[in-house]
BALOBA-1460 file (C-alpha; in Angstrom, 3 decimals):
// residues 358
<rec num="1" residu="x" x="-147.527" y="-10.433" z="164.358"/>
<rec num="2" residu="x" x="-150.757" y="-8.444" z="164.013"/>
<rec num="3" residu="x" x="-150.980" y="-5.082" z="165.785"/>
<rec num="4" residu="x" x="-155.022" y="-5.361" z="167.335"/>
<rec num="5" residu="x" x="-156.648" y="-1.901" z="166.904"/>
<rec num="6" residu="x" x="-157.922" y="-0.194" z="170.045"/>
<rec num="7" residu="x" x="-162.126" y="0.209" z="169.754"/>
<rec num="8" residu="x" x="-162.256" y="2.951" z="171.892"/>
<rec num="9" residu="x" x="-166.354" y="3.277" z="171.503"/>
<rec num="10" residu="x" x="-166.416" y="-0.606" z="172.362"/>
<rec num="11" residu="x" x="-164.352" y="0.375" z="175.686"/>
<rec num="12" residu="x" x="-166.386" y="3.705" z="176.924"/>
<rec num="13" residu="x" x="-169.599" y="0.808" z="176.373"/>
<rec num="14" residu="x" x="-167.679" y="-1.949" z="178.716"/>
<rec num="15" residu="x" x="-166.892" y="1.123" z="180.802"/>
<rec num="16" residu="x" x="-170.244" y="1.991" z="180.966"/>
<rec num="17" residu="x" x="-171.526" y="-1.333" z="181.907"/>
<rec num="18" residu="x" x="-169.054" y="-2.162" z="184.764"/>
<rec num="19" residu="x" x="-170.575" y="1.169" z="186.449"/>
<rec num="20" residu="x" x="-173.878" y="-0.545" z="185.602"/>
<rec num="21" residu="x" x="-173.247" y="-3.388" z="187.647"/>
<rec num="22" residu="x" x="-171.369" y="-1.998" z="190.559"/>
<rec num="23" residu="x" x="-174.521" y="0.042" z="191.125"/>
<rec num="24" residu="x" x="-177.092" y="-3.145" z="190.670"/>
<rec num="25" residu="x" x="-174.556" y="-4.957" z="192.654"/>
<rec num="26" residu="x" x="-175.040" y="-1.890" z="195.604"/>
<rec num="27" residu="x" x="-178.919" y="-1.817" z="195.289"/>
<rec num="28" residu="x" x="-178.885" y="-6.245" z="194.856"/>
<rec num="29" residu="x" x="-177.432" y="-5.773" z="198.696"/>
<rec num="30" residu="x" x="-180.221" y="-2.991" z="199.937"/>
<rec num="31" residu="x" x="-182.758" y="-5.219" z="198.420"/>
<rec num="32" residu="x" x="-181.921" y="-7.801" z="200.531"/>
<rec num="33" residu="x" x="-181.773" y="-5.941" z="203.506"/>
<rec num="34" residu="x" x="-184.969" y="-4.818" z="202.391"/>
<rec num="35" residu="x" x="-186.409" y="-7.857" z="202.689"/>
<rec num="36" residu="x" x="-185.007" y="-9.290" z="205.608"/>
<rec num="37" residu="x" x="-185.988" y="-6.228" z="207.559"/>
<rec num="38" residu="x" x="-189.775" y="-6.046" z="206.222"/>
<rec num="39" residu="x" x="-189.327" y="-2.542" z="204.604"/>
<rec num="40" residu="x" x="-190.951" y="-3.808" z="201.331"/>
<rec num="41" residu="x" x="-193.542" y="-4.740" z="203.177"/>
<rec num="42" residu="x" x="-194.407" y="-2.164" z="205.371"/>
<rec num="43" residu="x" x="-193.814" y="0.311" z="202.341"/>
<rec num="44" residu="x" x="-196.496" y="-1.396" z="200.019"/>
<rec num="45" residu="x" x="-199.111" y="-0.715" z="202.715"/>
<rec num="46" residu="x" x="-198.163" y="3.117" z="203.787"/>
<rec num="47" residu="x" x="-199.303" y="6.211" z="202.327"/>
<rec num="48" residu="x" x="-196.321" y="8.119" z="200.752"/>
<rec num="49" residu="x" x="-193.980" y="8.720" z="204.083"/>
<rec num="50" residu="x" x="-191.144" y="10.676" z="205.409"/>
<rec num="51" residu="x" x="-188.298" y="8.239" z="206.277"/>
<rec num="52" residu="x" x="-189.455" y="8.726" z="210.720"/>
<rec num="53" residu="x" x="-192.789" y="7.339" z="209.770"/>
<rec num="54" residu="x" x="-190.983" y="4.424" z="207.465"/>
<rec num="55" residu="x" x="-189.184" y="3.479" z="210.511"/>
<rec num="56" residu="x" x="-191.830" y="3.817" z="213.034"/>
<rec num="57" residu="x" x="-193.696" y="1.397" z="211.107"/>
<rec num="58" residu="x" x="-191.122" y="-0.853" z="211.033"/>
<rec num="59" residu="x" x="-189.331" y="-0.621" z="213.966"/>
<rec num="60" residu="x" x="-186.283" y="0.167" z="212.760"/>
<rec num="61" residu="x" x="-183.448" y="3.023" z="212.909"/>
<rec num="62" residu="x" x="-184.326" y="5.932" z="211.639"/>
<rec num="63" residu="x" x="-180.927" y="7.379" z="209.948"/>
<rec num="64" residu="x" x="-180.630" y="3.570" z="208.653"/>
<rec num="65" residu="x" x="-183.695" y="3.595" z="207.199"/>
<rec num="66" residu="x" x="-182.892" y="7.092" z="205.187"/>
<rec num="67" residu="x" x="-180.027" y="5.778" z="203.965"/>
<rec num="68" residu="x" x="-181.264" y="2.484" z="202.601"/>
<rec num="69" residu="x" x="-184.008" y="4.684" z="200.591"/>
<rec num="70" residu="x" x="-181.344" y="6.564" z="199.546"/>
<rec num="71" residu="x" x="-180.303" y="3.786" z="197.286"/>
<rec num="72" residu="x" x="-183.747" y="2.982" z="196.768"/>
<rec num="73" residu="x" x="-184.958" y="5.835" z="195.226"/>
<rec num="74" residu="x" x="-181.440" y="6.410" z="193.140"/>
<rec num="75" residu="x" x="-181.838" y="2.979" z="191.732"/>
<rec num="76" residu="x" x="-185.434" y="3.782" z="190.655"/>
<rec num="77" residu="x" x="-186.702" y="1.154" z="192.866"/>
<rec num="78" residu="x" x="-189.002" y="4.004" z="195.727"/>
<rec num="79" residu="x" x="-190.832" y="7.091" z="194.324"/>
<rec num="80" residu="x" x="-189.655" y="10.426" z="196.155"/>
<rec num="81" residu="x" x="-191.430" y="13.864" z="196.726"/>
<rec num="82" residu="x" x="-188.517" y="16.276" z="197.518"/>
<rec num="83" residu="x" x="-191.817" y="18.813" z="197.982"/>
<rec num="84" residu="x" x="-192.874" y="16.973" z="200.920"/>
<rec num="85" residu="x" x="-190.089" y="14.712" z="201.595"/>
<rec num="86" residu="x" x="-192.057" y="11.876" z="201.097"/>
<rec num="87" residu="x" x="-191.246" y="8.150" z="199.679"/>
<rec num="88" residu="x" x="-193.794" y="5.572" z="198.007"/>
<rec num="89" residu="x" x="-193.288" y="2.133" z="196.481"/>
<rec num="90" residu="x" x="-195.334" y="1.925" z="193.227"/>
<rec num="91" residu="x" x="-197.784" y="-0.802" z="192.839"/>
<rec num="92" residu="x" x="-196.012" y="-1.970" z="190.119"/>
<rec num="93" residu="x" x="-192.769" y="-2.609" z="191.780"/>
<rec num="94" residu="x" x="-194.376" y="-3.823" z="195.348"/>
<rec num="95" residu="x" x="-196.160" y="-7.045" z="192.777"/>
<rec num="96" residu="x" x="-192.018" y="-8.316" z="192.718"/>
<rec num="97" residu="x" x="-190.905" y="-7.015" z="196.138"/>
<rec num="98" residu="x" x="-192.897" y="-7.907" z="198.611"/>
<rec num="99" residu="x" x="-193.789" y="-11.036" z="200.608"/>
<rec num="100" residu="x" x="-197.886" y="-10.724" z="199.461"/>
<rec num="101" residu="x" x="-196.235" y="-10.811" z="195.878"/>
<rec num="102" residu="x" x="-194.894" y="-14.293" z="196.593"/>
<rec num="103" residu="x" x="-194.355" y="-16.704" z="194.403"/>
<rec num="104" residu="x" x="-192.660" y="-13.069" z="192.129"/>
<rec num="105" residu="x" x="-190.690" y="-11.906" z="195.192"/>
<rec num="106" residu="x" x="-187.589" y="-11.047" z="193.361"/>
<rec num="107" residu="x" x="-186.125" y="-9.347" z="196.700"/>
<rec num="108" residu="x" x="-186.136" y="-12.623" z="198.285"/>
<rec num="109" residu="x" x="-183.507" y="-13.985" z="195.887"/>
<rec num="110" residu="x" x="-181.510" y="-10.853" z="196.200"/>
<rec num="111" residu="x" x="-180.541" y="-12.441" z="199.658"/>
<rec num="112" residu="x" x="-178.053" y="-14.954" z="197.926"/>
<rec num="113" residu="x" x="-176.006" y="-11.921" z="197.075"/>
<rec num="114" residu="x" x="-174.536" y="-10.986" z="200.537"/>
<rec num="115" residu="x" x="-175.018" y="-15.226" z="201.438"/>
<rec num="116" residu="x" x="-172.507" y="-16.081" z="198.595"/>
<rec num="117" residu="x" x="-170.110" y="-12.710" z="199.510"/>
<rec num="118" residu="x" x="-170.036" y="-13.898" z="203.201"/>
<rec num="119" residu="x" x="-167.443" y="-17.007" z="201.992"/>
<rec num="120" residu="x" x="-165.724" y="-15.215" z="199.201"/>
<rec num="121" residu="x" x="-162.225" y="-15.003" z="200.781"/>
<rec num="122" residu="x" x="-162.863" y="-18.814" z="201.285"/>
<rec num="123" residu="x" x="-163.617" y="-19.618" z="197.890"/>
<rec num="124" residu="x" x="-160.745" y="-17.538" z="196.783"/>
<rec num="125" residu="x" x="-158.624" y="-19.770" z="198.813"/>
<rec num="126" residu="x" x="-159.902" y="-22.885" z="196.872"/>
<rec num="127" residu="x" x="-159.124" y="-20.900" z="193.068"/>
<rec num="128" residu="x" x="-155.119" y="-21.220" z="194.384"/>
<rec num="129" residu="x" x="-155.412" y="-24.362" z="196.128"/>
<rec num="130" residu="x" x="-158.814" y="-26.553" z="195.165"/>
<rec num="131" residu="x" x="-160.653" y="-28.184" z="197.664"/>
<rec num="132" residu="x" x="-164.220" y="-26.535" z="198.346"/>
<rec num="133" residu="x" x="-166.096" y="-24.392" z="201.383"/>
<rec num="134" residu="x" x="-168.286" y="-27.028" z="203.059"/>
<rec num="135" residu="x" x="-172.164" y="-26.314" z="204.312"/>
<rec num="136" residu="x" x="-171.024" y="-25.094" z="207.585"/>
<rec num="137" residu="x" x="-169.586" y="-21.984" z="206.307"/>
<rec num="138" residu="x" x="-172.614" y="-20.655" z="205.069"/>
<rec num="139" residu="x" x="-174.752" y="-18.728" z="207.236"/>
<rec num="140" residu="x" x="-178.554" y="-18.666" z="206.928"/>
<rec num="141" residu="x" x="-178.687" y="-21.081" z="203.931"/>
<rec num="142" residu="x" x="-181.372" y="-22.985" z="204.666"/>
<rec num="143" residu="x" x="-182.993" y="-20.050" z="205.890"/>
<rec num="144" residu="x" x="-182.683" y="-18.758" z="202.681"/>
<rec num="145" residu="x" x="-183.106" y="-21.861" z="200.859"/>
<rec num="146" residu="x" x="-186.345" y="-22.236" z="202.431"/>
<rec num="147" residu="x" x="-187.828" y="-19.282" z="201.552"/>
<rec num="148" residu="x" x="-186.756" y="-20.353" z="197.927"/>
<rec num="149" residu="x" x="-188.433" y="-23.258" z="197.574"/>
<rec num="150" residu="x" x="-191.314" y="-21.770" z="199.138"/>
<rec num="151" residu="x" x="-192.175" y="-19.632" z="196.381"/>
<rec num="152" residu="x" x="-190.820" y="-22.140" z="193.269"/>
<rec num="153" residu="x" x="-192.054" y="-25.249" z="194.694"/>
<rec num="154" residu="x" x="-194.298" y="-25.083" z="197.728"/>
<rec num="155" residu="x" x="-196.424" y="-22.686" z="196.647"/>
<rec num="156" residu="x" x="-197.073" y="-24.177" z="193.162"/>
<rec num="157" residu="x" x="-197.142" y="-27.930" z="194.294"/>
<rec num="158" residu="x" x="-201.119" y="-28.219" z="194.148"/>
<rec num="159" residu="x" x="-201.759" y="-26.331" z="191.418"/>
<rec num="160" residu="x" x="-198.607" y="-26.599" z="188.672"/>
<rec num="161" residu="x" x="-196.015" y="-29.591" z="189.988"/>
<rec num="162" residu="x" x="-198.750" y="-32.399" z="191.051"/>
<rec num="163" residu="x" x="-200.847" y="-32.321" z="187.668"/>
<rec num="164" residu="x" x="-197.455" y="-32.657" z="185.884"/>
<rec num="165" residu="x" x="-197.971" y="-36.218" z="186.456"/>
<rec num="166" residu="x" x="-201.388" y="-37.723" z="185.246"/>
<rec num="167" residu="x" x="-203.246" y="-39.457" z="188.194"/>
<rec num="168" residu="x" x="-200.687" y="-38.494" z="190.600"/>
<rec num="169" residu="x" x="-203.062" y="-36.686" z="192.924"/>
<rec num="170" residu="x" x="-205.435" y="-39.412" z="192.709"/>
<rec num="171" residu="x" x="-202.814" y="-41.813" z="193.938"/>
<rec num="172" residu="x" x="-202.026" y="-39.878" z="196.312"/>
<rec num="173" residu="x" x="-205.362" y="-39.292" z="198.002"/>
<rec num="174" residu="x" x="-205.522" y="-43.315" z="197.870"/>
<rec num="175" residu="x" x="-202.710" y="-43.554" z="199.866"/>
<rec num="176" residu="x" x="-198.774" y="-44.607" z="198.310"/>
<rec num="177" residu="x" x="-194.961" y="-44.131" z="199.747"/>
<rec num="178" residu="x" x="-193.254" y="-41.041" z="198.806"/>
<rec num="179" residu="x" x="-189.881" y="-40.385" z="199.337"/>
<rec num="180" residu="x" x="-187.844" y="-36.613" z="199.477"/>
<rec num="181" residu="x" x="-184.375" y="-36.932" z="198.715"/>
<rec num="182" residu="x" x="-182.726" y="-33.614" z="200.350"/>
<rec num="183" residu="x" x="-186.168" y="-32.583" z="201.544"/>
<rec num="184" residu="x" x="-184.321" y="-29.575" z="203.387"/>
<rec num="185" residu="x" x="-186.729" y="-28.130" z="205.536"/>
<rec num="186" residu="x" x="-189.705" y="-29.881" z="204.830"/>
<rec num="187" residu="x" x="-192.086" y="-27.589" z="203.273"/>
<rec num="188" residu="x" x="-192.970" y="-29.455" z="200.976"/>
<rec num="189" residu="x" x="-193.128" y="-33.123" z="202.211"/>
<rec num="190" residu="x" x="-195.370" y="-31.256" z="205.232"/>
<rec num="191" residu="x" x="-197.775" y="-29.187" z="202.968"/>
<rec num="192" residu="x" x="-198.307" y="-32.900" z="200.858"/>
<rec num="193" residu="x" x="-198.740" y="-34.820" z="204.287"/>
<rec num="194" residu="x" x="-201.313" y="-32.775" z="205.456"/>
<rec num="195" residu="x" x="-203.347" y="-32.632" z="202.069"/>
<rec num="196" residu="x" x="-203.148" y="-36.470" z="201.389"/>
<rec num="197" residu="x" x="-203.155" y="-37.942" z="205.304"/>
<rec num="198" residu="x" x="-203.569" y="-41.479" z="203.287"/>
<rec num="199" residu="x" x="-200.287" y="-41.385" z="202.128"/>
<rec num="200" residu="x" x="-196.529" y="-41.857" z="203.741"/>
<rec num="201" residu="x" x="-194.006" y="-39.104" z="203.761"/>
<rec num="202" residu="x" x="-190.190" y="-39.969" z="204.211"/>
<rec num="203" residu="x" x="-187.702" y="-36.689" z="204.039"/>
<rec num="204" residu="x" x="-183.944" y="-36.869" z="203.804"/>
<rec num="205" residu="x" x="-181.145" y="-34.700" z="204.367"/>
<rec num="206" residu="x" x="-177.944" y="-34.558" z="205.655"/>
<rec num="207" residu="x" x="-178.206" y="-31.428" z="207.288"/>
<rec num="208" residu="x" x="-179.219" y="-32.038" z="211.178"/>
<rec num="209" residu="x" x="-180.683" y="-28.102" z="211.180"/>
<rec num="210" residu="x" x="-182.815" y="-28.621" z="208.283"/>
<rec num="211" residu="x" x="-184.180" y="-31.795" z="209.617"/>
<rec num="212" residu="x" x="-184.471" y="-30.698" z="212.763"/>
<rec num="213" residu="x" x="-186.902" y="-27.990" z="211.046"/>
<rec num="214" residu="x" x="-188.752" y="-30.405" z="209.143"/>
<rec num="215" residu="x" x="-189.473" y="-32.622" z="212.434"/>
<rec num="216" residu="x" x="-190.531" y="-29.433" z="213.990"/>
<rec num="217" residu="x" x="-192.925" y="-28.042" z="211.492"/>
<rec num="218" residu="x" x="-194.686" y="-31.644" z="211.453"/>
<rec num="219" residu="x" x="-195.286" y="-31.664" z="215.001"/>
<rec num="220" residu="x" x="-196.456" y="-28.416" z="214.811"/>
<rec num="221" residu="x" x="-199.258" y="-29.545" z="212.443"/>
<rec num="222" residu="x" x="-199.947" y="-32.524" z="214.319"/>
<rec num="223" residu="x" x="-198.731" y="-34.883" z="211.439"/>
<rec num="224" residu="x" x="-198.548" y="-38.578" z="211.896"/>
<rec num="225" residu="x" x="-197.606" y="-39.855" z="207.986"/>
<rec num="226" residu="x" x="-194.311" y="-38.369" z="208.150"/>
<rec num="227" residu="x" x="-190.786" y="-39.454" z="208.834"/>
<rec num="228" residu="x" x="-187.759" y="-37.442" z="208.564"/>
<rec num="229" residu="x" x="-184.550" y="-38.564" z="208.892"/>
<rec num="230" residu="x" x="-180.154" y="-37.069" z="208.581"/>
<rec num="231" residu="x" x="-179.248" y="-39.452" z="206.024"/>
<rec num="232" residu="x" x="-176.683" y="-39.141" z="202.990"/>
<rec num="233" residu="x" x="-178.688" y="-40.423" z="199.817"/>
<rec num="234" residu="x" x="-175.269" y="-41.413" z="198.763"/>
<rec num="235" residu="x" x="-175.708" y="-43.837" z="201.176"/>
<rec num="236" residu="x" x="-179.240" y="-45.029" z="200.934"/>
<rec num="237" residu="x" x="-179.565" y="-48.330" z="200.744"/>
<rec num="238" residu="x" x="-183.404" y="-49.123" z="200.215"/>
<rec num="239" residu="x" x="-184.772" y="-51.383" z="197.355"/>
<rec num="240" residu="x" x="-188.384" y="-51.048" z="195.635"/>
<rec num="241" residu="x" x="-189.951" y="-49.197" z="198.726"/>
<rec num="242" residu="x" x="-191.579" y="-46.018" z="197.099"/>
<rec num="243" residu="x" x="-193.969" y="-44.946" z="194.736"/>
<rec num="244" residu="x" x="-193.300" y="-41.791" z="193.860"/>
<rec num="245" residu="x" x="-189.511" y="-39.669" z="194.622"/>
<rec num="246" residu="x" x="-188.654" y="-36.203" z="194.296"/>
<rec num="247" residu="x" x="-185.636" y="-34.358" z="194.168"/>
<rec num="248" residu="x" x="-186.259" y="-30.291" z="194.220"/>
<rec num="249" residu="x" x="-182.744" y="-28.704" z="192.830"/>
<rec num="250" residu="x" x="-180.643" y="-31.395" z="194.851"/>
<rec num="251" residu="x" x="-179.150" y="-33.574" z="192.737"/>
<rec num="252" residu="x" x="-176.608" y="-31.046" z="191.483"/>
<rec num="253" residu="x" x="-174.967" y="-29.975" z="194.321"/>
<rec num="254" residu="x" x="-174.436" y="-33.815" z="195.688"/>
<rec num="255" residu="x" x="-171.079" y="-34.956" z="196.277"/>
<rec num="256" residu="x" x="-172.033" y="-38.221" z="193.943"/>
<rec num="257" residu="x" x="-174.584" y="-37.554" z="192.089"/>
<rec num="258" residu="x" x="-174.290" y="-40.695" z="190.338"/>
<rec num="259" residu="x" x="-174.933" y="-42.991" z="193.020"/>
<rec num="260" residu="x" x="-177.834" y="-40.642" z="194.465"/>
<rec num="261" residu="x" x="-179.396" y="-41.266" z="190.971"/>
<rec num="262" residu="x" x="-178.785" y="-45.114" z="190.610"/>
<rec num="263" residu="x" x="-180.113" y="-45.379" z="194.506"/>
<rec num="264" residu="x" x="-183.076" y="-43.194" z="193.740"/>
<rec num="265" residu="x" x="-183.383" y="-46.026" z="190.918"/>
<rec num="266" residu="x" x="-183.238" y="-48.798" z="193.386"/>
<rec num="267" residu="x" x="-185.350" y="-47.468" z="195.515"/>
<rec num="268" residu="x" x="-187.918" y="-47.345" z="193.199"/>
<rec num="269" residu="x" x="-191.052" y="-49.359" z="193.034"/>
<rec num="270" residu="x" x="-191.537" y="-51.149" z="189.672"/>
<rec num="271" residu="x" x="-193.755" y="-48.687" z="187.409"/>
<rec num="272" residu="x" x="-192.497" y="-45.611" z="190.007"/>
<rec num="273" residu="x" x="-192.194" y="-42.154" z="188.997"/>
<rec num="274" residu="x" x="-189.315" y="-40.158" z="190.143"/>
<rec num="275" residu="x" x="-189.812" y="-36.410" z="189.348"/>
<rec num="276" residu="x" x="-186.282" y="-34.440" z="189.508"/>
<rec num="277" residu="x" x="-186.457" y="-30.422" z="189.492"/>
<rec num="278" residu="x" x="-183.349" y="-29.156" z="188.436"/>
<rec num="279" residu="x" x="-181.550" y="-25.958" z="186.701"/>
<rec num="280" residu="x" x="-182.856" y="-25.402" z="183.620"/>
<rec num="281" residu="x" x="-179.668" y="-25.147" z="181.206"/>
<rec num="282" residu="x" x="-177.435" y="-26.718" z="178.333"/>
<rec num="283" residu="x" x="-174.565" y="-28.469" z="179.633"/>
<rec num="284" residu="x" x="-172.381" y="-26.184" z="177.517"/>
<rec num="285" residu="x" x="-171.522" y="-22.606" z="178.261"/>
<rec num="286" residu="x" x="-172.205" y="-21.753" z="174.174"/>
<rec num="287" residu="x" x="-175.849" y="-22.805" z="174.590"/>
<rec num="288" residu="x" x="-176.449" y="-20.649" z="177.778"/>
<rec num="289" residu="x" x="-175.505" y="-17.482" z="175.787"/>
<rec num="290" residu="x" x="-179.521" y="-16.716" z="175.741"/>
<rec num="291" residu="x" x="-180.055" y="-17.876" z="179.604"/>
<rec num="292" residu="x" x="-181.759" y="-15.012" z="181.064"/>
<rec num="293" residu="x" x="-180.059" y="-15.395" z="184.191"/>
<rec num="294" residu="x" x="-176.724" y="-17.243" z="183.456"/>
<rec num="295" residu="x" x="-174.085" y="-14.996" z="185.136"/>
<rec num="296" residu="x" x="-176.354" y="-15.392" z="188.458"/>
<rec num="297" residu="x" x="-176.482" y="-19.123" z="188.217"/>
<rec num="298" residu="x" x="-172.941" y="-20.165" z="187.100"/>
<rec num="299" residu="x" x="-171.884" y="-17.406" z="190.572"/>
<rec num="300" residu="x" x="-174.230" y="-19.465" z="192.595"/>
<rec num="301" residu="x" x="-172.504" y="-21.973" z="191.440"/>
<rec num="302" residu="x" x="-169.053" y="-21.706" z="191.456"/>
<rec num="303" residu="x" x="-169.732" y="-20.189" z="195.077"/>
<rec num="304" residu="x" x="-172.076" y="-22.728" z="196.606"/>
<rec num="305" residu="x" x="-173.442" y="-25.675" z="194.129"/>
<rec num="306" residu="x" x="-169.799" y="-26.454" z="193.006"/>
<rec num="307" residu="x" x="-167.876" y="-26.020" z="195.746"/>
<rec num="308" residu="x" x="-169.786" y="-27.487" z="198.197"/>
<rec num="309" residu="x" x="-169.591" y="-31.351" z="196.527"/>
<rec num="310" residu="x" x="-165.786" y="-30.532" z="196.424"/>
<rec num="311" residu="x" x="-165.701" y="-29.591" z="200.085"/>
<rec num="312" residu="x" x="-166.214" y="-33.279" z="200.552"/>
<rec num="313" residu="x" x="-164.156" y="-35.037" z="197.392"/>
<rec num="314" residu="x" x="-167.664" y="-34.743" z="195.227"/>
<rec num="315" residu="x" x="-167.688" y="-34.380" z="191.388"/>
<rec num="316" residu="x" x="-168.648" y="-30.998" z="191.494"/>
<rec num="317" residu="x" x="-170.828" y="-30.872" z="188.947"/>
<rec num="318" residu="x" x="-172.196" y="-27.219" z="189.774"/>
<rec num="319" residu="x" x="-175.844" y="-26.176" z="188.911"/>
<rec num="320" residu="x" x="-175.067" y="-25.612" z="185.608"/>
<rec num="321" residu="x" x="-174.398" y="-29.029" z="184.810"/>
<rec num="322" residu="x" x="-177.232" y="-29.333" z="182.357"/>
<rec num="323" residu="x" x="-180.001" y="-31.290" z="180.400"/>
<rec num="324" residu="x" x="-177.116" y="-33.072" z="178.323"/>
<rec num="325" residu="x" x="-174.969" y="-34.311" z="181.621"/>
<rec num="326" residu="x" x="-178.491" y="-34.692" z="183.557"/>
<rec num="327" residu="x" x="-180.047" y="-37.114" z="180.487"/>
<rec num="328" residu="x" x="-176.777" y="-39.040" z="180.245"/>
<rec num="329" residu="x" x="-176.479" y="-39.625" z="184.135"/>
<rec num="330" residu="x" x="-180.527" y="-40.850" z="184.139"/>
<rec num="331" residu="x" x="-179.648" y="-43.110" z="181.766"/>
<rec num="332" residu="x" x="-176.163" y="-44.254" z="183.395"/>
<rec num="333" residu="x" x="-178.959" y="-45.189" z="186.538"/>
<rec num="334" residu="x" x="-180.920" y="-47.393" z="185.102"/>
<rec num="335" residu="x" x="-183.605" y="-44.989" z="183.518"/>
<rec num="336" residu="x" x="-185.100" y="-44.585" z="180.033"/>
<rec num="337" residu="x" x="-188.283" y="-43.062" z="180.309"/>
<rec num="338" residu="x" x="-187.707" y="-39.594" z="180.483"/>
<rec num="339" residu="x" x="-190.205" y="-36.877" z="179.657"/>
<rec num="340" residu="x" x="-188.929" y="-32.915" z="180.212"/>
<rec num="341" residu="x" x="-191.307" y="-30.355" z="181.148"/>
<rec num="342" residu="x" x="-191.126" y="-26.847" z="182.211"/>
<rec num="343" residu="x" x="-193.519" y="-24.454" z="183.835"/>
<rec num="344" residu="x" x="-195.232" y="-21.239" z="183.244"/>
<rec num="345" residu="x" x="-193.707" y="-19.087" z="186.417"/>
<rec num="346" residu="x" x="-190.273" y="-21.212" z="186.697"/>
<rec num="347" residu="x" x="-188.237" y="-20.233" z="183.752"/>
<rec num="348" residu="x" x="-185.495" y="-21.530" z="186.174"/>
<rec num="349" residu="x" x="-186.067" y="-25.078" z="186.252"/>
<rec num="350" residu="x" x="-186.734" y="-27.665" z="184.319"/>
<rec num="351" residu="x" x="-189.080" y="-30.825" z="185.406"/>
<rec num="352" residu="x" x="-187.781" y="-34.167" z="184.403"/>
<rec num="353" residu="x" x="-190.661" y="-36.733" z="184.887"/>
<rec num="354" residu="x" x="-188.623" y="-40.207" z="184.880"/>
<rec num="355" residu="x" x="-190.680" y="-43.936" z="184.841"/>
<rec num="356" residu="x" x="-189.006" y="-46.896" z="186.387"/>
<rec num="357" residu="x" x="-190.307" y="-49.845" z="183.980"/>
<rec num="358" residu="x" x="-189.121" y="-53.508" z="184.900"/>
């Protein structure tokens, strides 16, 4: 029996790190608040302000407001002039917090913080007994998933995603099928359907709000080349009918995965593409050691992407499943030709760009 000696420098560093991330755990939650409520925002635009003229700008509580910059300016994030009781956002920290910054609005992820704490007695529940927290427990998901794919995918389709694929955008303007597989919202399906109105748009999703979005923003834009539909890809059942299918970070969090990919397969056109976003990662925890944002993505994770498939009996294979599990599953489906690219401003995802040959 060895007797382990007690590092006491190694502990006052641990120490010293858990008070770290209590405090960016406090100002993760004020970030998100100050996003939701438009304080970013309003602060980018205003001359250094007292916290009354914050609020009146906003519309918000005053003694709220104080509070929240409180935290701001203690976690470095807001400027303050004790001399004239005045607070500024830099420049320099407004380019990641702010909606104008978009597609480098940080702030706007912070939101998952409080979305994943909202079901952790749930989840804790599942760690004694299995089992998983379903969709329906999670308040303002879409919302926030939205917003999400907004900045990582709708806002660099045209100019990033699209030339990915050679003579994609020229197909496109000729006129083929495409097909969304958890489409969500919409956002992107809509912004394509209005830019190529030669072309046919099909969006599914099991989630009745999300569709009900998608059906909503269409009409909005007067758009007659799309077609959205509540439909569980596990269940899709059409043969050789597209030309081109996406998946944007959705085939993770499916309940089987495996027979989303193998229909996605069968859906297929002969000489389709199928273009799957998903988490970039290694499919073993020793090769995420370097992931800049690991500990964020296995939490988001265990506490949505994972439990969510298990809700309903899925394989759970969490977002961190990987490239490994991810190449062996494509070619469990039926495909082969398999290129992996990543992007410039998404050093989140990786872009698998997949060729059904026959």
């Amino acid at each position: 029996m060895t007797t382990q000696i007690f590092d006491s420098e190694k502990a006052d560093l641990f120490a010293g790190r858990m008070l770290d991330i209590l405090n960016s755990s406090a100002i993760a939650l004020m970030t998100s608040i100050g996003h939701q409520t438009g304080l970013f925002d309003a602060m980018a635009k205003l001359p250094p302000s007292n916290s009354n003229e914050i609020a009146n700008a906003t519309g918000l509580n005053e003694r709220y407001v104080r509070e929240w910059l409180g935290t701001m300016v203690t976690g470095q994030f807001i400027d303050y002039d004790p001399a004239n009781d005045t607070y500024a956002l830099p420049h320099e920290h407004a380019a990641f917090l702010t909606r104008a910054a978009s597609p480098d609005n940080i702030a706007a992820f912070a939101q998952y913080i409080p979305l994943l704490g909202s079901v952790e007695e749930k989840i804790l529940e599942c760690f004694y007994n299995g089992g998983g927290v379903p969709y329906s427990e999670y308040k303002r998901f879409h919302q926030v998933m939205a917003e999400d794919s907004g900045q990582t995918v709708v806002a660099a389709l045209f100019e990033h995603i699209l030339p990915l694929i050679p003579g994609l955008v020229e197909a496109l303007e000729r006129g083929i099928d495409v097909m969304d597989v958890g489409c969500g919202s919409g956002r992107a399906l809509n912004k394509m359907a209005k830019a190529f109105p030669k072309s046919r748009f099909t969006g599914y999703d099991f989630s009745e709000e999300a569709i009900a979005n998608a059906r909503t923003e269409a009409q909005m834009q007067g758009l007659t080349n799309t077609h959205f539909a509540v439909k569980d890809a596990a269940k899709l059942d059409e043969v050789a009918q597209y030309d081109w299918i996406t998946t944007f970070d959705a085939i993770h969090d499916q309940a089987r995965p495996d027979i989303v990919l193998k229909n996605i397969y069968q859906a297929l056109r002969p000489n389709g593409i199928y273009l799957m976003q998903d988490i970039r990662a290694s499919s073993h925890v020793h090769g995420n050691l370097d992931h800049p944002a690991a500990p964020l993505l296995y939490t988001i994770s265990c506490l949505h992407c994972m439990t969510v498939s298990l809700a309903v009996g899925g394989m759970g294979l969490g977002a961190m499943w990987g490239q490994e599990k991810a190449l062996e599953m494509l070619n469990d489906a039926g495909f082969t030709n398999i290129e992996i690219k990543q992007l410039a401003h998404d050093f989140q995802n990786s872009y698998y760009i997949i060729r059904k040959h026959l």
